[in-house]
C-alpha positions in Angstrom: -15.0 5.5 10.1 -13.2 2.9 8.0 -14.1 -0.2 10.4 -17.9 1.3 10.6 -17.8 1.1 6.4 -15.9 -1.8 5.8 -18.5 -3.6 8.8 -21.6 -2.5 5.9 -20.1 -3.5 3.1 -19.3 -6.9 5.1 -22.8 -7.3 6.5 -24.5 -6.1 2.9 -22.0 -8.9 1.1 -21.5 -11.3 3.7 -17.7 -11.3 2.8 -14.7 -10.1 4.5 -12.2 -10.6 2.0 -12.0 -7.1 1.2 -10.5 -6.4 4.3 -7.2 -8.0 3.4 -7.2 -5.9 0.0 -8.9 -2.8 0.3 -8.3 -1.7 -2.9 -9.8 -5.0 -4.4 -12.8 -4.6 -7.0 -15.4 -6.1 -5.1 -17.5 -6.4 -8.6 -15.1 -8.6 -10.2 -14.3 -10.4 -6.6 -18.4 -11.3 -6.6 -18.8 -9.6 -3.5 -21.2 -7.3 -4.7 -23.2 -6.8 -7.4 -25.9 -4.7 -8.4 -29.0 -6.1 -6.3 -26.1 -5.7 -3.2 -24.9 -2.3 -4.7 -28.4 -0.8 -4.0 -28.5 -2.5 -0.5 -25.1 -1.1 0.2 -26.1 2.6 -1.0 -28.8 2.5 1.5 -27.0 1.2 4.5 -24.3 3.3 3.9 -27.3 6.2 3.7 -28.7 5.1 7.0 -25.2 4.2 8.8 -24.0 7.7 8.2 -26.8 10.1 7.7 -25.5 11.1 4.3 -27.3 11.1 0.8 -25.8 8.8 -1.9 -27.8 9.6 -5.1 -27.2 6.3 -7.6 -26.5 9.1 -10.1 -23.8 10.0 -8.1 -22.3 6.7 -7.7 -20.6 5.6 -10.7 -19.4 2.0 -10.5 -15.6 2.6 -11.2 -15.6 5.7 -8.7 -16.7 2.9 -5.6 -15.7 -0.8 -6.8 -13.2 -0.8 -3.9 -13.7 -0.6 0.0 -11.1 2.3 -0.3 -13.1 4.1 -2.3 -15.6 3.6 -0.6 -14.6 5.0 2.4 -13.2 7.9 0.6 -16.2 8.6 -0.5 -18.4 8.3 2.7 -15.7 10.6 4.5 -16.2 13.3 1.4 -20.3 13.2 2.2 -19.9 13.3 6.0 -17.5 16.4 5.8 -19.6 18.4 3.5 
């Protein structure tokens, strides 16, 4: 599951230099910001058959790919 996330957030940003730091913020890093945080919410949505509401989603709770992934896994096991 981790590749399949980290492969969204690289084909949302169009960086991979997350994937040498997973626990980089990729706000401060420029990879995303908030034009790509909504693209990423829906891929993410539509790559995993989950529901991400944005008031769900607080910035600090997914600025990294690890939390990111966390996150999907929580959604897809509930």
């Amino acid at each position: 599951m981790k590749e399949r996330v980290f492969d969204v957030i690289e084909r949302v940003s169009g960086m991979d230099d997350f994937r040498e730091d997973e626990n980089m913020d990729l706000f401060e890093a420029g990879i995303l910001d908030s034009m790509g945080a909504i693209m990423l919410i829906v891929d993410l949505e539509e790559e995993f058959g989950v529901s991400l509401p944005p008031s769900e989603m607080d910035r600090e709770d997914w600025n990294t790919a690890a939390k990111i992934v966390d996150r999907i896994e929580e959604k897809v096991n509930e």
